[in-house]
KEKOL-607505 format. One line per field, with one value per residue (C-alpha): residue number from 1; residue in one letter; x negated, y negated, z negated. Coordinates in nm, 3 decimals, padded with zeros to 5 digits. Last residue first. Layout:
BEGIN
num [NUM ...];
residu [A ...];
X [X ...];
Y [Y ...];
Z [Z ...];
// end
This chain:
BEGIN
num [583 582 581 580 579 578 577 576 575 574 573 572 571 570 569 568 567 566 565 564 563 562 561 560 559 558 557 556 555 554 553 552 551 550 549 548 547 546 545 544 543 542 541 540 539 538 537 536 535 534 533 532 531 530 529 528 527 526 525 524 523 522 521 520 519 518 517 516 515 514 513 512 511 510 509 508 507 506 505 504 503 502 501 500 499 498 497 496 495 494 493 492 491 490 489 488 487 486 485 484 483 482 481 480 479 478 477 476 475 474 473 472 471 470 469 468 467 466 465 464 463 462 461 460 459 458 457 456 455 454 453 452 451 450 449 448 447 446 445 444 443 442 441 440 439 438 437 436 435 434 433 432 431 430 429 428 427 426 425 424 423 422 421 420 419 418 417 416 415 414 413 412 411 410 409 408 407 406 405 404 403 402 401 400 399 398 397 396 395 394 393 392 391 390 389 388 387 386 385 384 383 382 381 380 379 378 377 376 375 374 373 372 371 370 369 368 367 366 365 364 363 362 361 360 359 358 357 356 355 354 353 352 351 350 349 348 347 346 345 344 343 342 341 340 339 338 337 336 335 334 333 332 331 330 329 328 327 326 325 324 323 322 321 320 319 318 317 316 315 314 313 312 311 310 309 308 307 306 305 304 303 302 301 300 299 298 297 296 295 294 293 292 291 290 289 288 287 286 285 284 283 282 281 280 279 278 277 276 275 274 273 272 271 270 269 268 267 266 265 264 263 262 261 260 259 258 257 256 255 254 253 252 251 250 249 248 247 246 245 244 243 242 241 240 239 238 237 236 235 234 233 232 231 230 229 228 227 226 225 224 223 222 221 220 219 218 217 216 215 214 213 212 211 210 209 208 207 206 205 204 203 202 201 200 199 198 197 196 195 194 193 192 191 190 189 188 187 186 185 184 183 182 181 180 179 178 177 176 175 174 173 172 171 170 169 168 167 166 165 164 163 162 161 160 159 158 157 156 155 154 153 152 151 150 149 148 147 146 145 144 143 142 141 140 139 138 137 136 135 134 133 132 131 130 129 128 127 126 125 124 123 122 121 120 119 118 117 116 115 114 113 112 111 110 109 108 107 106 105 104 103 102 101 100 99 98 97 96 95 94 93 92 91 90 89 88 87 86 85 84 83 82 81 80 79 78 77 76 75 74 73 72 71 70 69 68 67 66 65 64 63 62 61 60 59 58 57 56 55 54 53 52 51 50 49 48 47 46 45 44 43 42 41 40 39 38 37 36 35 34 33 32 31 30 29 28 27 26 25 24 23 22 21 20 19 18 17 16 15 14 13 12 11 10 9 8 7 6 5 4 3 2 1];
residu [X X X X X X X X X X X X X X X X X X X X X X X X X X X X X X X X X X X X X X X X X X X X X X X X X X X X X X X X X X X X X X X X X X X X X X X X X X X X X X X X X X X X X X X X X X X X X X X X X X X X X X X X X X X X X X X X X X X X X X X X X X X X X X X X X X X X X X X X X X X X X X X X X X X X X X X X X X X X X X X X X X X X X X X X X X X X X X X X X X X X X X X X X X X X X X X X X X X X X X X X X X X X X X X X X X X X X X X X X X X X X X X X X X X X X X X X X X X X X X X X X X X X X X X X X X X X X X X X X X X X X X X X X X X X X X X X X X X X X X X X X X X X X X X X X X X X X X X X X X X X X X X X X X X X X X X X X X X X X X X X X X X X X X X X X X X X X X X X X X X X X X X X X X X X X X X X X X X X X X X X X X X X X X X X X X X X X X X X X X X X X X X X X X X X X X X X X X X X X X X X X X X X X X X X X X X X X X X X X X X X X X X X X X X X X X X X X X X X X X X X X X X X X X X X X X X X X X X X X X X X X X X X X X X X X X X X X X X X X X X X X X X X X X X X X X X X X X X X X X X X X X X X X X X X X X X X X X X X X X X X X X X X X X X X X X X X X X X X X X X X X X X X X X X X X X X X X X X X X X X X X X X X X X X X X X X X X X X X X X X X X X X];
X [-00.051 -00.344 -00.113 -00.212 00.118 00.386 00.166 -00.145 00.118 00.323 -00.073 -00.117 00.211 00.094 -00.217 -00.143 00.196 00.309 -00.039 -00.132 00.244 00.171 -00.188 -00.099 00.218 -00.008 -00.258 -00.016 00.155 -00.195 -00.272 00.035 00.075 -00.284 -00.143 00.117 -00.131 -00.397 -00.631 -00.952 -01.075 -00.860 -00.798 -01.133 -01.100 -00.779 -00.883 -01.212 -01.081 -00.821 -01.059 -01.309 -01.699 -01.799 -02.131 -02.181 -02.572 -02.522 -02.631 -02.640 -02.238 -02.021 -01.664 -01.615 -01.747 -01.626 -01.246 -01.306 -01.348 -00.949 -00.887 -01.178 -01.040 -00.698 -00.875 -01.071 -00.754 -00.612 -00.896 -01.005 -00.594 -00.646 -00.938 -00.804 -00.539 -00.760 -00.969 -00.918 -00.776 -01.121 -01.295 -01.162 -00.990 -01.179 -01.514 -01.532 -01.450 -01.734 -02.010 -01.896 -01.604 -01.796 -01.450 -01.664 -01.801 -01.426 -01.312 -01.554 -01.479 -01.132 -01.246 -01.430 -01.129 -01.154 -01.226 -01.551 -01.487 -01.098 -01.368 -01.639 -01.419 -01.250 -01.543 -01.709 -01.410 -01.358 -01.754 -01.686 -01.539 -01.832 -02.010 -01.751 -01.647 -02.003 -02.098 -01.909 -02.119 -02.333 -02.022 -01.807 -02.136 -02.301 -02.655 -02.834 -03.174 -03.266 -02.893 -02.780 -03.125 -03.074 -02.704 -02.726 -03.031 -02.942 -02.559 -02.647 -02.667 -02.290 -02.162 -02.191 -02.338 -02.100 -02.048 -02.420 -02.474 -02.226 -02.329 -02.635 -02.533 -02.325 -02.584 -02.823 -02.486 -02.381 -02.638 -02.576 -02.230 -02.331 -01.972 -01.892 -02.240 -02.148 -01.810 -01.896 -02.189 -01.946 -01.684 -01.909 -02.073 -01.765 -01.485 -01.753 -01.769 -01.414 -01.417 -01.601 -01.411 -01.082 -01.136 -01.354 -01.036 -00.790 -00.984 -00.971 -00.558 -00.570 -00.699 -00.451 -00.144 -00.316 -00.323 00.034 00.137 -00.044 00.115 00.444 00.358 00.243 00.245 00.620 00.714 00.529 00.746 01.071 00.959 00.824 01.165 01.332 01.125 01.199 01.586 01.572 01.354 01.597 01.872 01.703 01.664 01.994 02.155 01.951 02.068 02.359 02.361 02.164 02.420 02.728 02.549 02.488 02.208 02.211 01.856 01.865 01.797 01.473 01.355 01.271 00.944 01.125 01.369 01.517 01.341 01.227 01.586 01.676 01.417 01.387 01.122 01.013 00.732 00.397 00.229 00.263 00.132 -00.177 -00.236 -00.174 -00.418 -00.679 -00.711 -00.707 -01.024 -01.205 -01.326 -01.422 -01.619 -01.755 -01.897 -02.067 -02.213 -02.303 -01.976 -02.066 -02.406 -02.311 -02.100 -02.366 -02.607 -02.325 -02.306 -02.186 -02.079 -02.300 -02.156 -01.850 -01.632 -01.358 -00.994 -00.994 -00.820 -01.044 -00.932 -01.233 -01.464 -01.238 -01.494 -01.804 -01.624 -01.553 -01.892 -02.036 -01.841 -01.851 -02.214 -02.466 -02.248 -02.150 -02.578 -02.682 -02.454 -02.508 -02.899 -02.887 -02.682 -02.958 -03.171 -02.993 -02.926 -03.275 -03.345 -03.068 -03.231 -03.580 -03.394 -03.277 -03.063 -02.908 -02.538 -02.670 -02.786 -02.522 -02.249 -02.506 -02.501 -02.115 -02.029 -02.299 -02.087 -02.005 -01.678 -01.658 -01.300 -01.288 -01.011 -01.042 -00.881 -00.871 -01.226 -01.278 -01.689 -01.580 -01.263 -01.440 -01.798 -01.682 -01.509 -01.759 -01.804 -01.458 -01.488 -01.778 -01.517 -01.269 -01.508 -01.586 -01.189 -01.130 -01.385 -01.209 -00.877 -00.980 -01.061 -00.793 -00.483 -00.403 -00.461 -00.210 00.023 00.008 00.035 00.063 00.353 00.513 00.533 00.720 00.924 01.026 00.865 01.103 00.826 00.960 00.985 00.560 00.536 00.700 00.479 00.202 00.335 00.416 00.051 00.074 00.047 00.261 00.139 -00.239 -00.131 00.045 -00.231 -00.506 -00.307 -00.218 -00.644 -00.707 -00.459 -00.543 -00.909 -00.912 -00.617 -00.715 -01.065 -00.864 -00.622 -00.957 -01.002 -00.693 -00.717 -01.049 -00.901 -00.630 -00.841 -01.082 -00.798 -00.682 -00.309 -00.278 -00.007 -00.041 -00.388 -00.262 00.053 -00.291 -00.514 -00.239 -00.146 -00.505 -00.630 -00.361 -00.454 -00.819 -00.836 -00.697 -00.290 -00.328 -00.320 00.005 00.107 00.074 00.180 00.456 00.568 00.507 00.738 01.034 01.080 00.952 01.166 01.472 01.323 01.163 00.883 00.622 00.684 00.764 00.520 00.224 00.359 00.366 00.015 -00.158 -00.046 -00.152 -00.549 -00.545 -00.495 -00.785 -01.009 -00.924 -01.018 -01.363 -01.429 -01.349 -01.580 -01.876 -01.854 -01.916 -02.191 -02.382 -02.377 -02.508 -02.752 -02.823 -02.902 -03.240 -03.300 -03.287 -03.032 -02.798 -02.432 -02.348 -02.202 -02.035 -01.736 -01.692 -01.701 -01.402 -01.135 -01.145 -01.312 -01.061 -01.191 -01.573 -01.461 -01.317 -01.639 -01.789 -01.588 -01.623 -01.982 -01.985 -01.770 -02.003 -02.330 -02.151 -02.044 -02.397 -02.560 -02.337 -02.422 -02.783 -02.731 -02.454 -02.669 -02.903 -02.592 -02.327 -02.213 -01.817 -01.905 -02.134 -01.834 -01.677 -01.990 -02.001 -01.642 -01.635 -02.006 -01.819 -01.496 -01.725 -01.938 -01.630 -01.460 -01.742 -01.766];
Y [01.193 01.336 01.583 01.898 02.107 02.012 01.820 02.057 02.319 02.097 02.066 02.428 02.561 02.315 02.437 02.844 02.949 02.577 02.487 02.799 02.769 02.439 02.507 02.795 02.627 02.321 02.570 02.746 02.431 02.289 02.592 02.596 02.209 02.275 02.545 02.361 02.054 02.259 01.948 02.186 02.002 02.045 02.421 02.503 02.267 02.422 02.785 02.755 02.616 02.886 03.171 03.372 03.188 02.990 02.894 02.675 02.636 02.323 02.084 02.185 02.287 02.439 02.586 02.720 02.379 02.149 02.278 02.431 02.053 02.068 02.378 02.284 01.912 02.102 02.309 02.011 01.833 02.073 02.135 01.736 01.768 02.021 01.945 01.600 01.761 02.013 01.730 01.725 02.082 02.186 01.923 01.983 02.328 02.571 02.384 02.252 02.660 02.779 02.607 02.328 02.250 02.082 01.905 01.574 01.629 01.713 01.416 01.212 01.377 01.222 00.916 00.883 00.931 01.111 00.893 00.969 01.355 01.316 01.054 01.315 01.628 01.444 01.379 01.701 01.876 01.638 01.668 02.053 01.887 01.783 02.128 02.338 02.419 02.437 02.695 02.965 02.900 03.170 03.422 03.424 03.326 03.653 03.616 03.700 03.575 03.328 03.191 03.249 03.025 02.773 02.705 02.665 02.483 02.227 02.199 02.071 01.681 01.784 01.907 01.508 01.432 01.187 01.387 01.457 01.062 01.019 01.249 01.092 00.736 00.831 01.075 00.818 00.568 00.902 00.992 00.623 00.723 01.013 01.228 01.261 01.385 01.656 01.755 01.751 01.990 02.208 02.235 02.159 02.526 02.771 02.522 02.551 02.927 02.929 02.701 02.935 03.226 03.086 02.898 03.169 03.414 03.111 03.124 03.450 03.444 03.180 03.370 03.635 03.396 03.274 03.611 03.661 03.381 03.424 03.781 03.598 03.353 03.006 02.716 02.654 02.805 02.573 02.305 02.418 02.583 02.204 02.059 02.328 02.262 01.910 01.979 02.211 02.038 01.725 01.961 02.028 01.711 01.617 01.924 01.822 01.486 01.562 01.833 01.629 01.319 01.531 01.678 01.289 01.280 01.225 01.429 01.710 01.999 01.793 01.792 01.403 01.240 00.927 00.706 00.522 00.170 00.305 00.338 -00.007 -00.185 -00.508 -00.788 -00.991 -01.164 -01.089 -00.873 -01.182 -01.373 -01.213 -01.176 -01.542 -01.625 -01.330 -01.609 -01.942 -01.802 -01.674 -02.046 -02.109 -01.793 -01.849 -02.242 -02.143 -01.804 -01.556 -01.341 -01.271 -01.194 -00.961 -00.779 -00.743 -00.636 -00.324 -00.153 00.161 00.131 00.338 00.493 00.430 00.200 00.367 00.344 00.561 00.488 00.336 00.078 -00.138 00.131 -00.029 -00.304 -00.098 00.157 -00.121 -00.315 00.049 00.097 -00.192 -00.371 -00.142 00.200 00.014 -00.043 00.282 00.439 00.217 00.273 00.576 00.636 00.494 00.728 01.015 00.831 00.804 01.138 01.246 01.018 01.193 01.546 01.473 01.745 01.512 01.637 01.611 01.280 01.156 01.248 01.121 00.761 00.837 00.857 00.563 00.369 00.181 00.361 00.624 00.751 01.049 01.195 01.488 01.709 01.501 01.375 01.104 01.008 00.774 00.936 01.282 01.184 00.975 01.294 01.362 01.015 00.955 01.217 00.952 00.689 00.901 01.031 00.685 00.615 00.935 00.773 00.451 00.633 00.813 00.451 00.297 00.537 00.382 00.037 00.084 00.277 00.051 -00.359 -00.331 -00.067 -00.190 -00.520 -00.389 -00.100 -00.415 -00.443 -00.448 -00.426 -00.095 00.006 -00.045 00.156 00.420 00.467 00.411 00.682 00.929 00.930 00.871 01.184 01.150 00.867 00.988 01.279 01.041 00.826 01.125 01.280 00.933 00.888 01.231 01.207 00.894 00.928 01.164 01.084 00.692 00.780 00.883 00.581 00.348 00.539 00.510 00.134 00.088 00.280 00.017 -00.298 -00.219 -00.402 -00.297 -00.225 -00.255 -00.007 00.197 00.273 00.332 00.580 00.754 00.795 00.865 01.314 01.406 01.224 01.340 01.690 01.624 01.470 01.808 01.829 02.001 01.692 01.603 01.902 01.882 01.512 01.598 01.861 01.558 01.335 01.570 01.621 01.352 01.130 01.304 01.293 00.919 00.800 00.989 01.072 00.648 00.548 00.788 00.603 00.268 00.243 00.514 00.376 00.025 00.171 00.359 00.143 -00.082 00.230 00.269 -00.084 -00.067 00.272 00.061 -00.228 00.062 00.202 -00.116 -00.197 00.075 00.063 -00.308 -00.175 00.113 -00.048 -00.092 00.280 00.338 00.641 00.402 00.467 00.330 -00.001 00.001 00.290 00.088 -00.247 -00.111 -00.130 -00.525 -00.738 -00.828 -00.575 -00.716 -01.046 -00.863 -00.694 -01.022 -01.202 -00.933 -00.921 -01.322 -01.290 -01.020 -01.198 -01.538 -01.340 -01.188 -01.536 -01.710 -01.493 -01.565 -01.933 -01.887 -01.776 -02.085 -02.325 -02.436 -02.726 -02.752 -02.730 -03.030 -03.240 -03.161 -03.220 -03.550 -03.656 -03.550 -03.727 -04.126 -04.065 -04.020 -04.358 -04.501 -04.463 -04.528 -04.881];
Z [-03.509 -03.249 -03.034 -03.008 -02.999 -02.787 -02.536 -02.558 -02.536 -02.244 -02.030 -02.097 -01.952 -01.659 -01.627 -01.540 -01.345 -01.249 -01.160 -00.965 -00.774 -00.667 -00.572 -00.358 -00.186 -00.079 00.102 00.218 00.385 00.477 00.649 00.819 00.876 01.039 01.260 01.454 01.491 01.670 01.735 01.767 01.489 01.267 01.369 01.213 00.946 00.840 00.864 00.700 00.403 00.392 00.386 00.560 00.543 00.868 00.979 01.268 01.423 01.682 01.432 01.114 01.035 00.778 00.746 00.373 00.184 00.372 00.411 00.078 -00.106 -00.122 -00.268 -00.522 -00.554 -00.710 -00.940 -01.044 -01.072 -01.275 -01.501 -01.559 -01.708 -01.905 -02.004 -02.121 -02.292 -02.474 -02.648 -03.025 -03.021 -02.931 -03.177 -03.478 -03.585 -03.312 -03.232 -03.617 -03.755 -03.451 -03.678 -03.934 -04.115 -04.459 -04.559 -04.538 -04.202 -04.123 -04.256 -04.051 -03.727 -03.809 -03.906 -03.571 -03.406 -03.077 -02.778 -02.675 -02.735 -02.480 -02.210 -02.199 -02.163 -01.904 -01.739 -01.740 -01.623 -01.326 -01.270 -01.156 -00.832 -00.670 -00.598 -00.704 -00.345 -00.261 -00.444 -00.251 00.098 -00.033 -00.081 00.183 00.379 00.352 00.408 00.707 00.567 00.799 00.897 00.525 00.474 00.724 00.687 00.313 00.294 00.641 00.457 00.137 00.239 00.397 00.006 -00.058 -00.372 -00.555 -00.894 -00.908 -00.841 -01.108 -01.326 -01.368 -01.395 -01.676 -01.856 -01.990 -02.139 -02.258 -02.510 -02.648 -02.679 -02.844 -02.921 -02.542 -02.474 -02.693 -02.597 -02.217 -02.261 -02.467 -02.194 -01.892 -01.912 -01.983 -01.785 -01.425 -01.468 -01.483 -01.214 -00.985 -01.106 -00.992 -00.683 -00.533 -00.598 -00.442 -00.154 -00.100 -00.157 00.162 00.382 00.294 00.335 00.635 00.798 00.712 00.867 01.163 01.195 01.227 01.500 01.496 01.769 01.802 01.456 01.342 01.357 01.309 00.945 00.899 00.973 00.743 00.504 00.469 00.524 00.202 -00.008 00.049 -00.009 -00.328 -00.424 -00.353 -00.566 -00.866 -00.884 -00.874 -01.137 -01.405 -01.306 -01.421 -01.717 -01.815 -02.058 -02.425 -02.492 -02.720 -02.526 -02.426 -02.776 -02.864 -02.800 -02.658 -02.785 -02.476 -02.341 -02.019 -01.869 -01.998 -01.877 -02.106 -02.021 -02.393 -02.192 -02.425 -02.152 -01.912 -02.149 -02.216 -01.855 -01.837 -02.147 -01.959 -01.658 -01.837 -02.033 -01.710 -01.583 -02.002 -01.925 -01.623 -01.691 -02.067 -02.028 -02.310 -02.299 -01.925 -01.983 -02.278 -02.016 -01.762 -02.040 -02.117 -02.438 -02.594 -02.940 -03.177 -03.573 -03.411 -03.671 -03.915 -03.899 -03.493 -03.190 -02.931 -02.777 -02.870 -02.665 -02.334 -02.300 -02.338 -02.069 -01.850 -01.839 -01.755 -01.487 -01.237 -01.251 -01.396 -01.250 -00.893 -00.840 -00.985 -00.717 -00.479 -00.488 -00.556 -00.226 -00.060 -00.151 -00.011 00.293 00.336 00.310 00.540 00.795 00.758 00.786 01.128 01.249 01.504 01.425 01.045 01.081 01.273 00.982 00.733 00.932 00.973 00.591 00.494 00.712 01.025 01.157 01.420 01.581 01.750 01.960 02.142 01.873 01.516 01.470 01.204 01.081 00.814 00.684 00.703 00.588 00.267 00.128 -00.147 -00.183 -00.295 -00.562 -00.701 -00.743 -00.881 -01.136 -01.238 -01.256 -01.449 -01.681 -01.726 -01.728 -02.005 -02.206 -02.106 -02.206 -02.519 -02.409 -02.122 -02.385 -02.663 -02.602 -02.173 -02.161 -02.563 -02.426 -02.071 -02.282 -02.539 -02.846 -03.163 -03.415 -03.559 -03.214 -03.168 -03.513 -03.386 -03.087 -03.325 -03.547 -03.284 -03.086 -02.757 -02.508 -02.210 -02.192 -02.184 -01.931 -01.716 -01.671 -01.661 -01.362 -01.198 -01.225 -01.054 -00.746 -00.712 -00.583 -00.291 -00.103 -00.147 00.012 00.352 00.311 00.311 00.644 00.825 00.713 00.825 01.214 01.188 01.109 01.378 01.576 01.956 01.780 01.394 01.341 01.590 01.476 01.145 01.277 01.479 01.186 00.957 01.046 01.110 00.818 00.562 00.648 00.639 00.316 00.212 00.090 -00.261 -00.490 -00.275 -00.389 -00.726 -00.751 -00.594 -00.865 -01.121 -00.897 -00.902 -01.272 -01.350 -01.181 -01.393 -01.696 -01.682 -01.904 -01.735 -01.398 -01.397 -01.547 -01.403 -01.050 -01.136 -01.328 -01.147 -00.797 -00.886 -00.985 -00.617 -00.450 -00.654 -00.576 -00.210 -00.184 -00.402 -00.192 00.162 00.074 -00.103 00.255 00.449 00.233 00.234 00.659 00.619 00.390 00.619 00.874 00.865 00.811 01.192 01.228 01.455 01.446 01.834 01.871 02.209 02.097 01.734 01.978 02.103 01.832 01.884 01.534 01.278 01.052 01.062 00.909 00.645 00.568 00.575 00.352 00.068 00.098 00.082 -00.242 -00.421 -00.305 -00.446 -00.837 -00.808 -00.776 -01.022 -01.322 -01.365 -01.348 -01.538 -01.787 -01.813 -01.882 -01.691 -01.784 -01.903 -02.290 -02.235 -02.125 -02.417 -02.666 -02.471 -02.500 -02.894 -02.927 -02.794 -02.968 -03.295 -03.195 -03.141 -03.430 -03.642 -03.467];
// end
């Protein structure tokens, strides 16, 4: 009778664990509005290409959910792209010499191409590719946001592996990991919580862009998707100051929204990767993430889920050129001479034949003297580049560091600098056009600001993420040591997180080449102003359809940013390597 009476409570409490219980009930709603969002959106891909020529943007601010929606589909999209080309591609420039040594050049100039040059050059193999379907033209677009979030994240990525401390890396071989365990056990975790925030910056970068691969124009062809990016794009051709307004608020409103429900679960999840002995005097914290932990149904649904990823970290998977001793001097390393030169002749007869076709190219639409005219455009943009993110390094450096070190201080800040981060340089463009207009400014140097409008937040963000994630231990040694004043800047903290401003610096340098060709050619209606550099030379010829001399601007503009990084950051990315390491 005991016996049954016990079988009898052990069946009931496990059929109670199964019930939802009153936080589910909070939880399920949000999970639904995110799925029928989803289906929607997808729905609204299959549709023909010409209902986006019948269905005129409308500036009523009814639709600007629907439109908010759309955008935040294609920005999730881009993002999770983006996320799978961090993880394989910062692998493999990372962990192998001889990909790295063409892939990390790549990177450069692929950070260099505008949004505008990959646009012009996708929309129409998109199109092609998904004949008489929306799909094509939401693809073109999602690609569009892509160009303007990877770049960042596979920089962080690579930096952070590139960047593992020696004693846990040794401590991973002395427990016979494989690469594959040793990937998802150390260097994923490792790298987490600076990815997090180069992910938030990412996400807010994509915004600055969100006009050009919404609202595409290459020559006579113009393509116009439902978004927040075409509503402001209408709004500014209209010069209608109420419909800016609302798009300003509801960006907010996203913004806020994607912070509560996205970012800030991840960076209270990823604080337990921090590398440190001692606890964080304050642990940022998340409600939607204590929701989560406090329901019954979801949680016992998500269990199954993290015990396959756990698995699948845990499966003993050998790659052979991963699995080599790393951290050693490069004149050291047992490689075959014989490969080193072959593979160094094909990829420069690759280089070779690639710039040959180009050279071929332009040389239709381009002459001499045009070259040298963009070669000089381009050396004024490289001066605004230079000071303005100097300026940019001497305010967010500090800033950064502190908020970094408050976690509670940077739970206020977060949404904050993402809506700054995500301000569009176009909702600037009726002040700036209006008063140089007005007061016959000079636009090579009132447009200026602009560049560094949305890409000073790389530097900020790094800085944040290297101060949130320095040992606490250390910081404690140093209280204890009494290093305070300009000693703790120079011997703790500064070392502590040069890497990550090296790396927020290069792709900040590389988003303010980029954010020129909005920044240097601007437009309120049917008043264009134009400042003299490279910027103004691509978008200029962008939309004219001049394909000849947008691979030359783009070209320079690529060649430029190359040679900056390998001159400049990348000397300081291998000190901070070398040198300032946290072992």
């Amino acid at each position: 009778m005991q016996f049954n009476f016990d079988l009898k409570r052990t069946a009931n409490a496990s059929a109670w664990r199964v019930l939802p219980n009153r936080w589910d009930f909070v939880a399920f709603p949000l999970i639904i509005c995110l799925i029928a969002m989803a289906a929607i959106g997808f729905h609204e891909t299959l549709l023909p290409i010409s209902t986006l020529k019948t269905q005129a943007i409308s500036l009523d601010p009814s639709n600007l959910p629907e439109y908010a929606m759309r955008t935040t589909l294609r920005m999730l999209l881009a993002m999770v792209a983006s996320l799978l080309f961090t993880l394989v591609y910062g692998t493999l420039a990372a962990k192998s010499r001889r990909a790295g040594q063409v892939l990390v050049p790549i990177l450069d100039i692929l950070q260099s191409v505008p949004v505008l040059g990959y646009i012009s050059f996708t929309v129409t193999f998109f199109l092609a590719l998904f004949p008489g379907r929306v799909l094509g033209a939401e693809l073109a677009a999602i690609f569009a946001i892509f160009t303007s979030q990877a770049w960042n994240m596979t920089f962080s990525f690579y930096q952070s592996l590139r960047t593992v401390p020696r004693d846990l890396d040794e401590v991973s071989r002395g427990f016979h990991l494989t690469a594959w365990q040793r990937f998802w056990k150390l260097e994923v975790p490792f790298s987490m919580p600076g990815l997090i925030w180069n992910m938030m910056m990412s996400m807010s970068g994509g915004w600055f862009f969100v006009v050009a691969s919404e609202a595409i124009t290459v020559g006579n062809n113009t393509i116009t998707l439902p978004g927040i990016g075409a509503y402001l794009a209408q709004a500014i051709a209209d010069k209608n100051l109420h419909a800016i307004g609302w798009v300003i608020l509801a960006m907010t409103v996203v913004i806020l929204a994607y912070d509560q429900l996205l970012f800030r679960p991840l960076v209270a999840w990823a604080d337990k990767f921090r590398m440190e002995n001692t606890s964080s005097g304050d642990a940022p914290e998340s409600w939607l993430l204590d929701l989560i932990r406090r329901t019954r149904l979801i949680h016992r649904l998500l269990v199954p889920l993290g015990w396959l990823f756990a698995k699948a970290a845990r499966i003993p998977l050998r790659i052979p050129a991963f699995d080599a001793v790393r951290f050693q001097i490069p004149q050291r390393e047992k490689s075959s001479r014989v490969g080193d030169i072959v593979w160094a002749v094909f990829v420069l007869v690759a280089t070779v034949f690639v710039v040959y076709r180009v050279f071929m190219y332009v040389r239709t639409g381009v002459s001499l003297d045009e070259v040298g005219h963009v070669f000089g455009l381009g050396l004024l943009t490289l001066l605004r580049v230079v000071v303005l993110i100097a300026l940019a390094s001497v305010i967010w450096l500090p800033l950064g560091v502190l908020i970094g070190l408050r976690p509670a201080l940077a739970e206020k800040i977060q949404p904050l600098a993402q809506f700054l981060a995500a301000f569009p340089a176009n909702l600037l463009f009726p002040v700036f056009v209006i008063a140089i207009v007005r007061f016959h400014l000079n636009p090579d140097i009132w447009l200026s600001p602009l560049i560094v409008l949305g890409t000073q937040w790389y530097i900020l963000f790094n800085v944040v993420a290297g101060a949130s994630s320095y040992p606490n231990d250390y910081r404690e040694a140093a209280k204890n040591f009494r290093i305070r004043g300009w000693q703790w800047w120079r011997q703790v903290m500064l070392p502590g997180v040069f890497p990550y401003y090296v790396t927020g610096a290069i792709t900040a340098s590389g988003g303010a080449w980029n954010a020129s060709i909005v920044a240097e050619f601007v437009q309120w209606g049917d008043t264009k102003v134009a400042a003299h550099g490279l910027g103004a030379y691509i978008a200029q010829n962008t939309a004219a359809g001049d394909y000849p001399k947008i691979i030359m601007g783009i070209a320079v503009m690529s060649l430029f940013v190359t040679l900056f990084n390998r001159l400049l950051w990348r000397p300081m990315y291998a000190y901070a390597e070398a040198k300032l390491r946290l072992d």
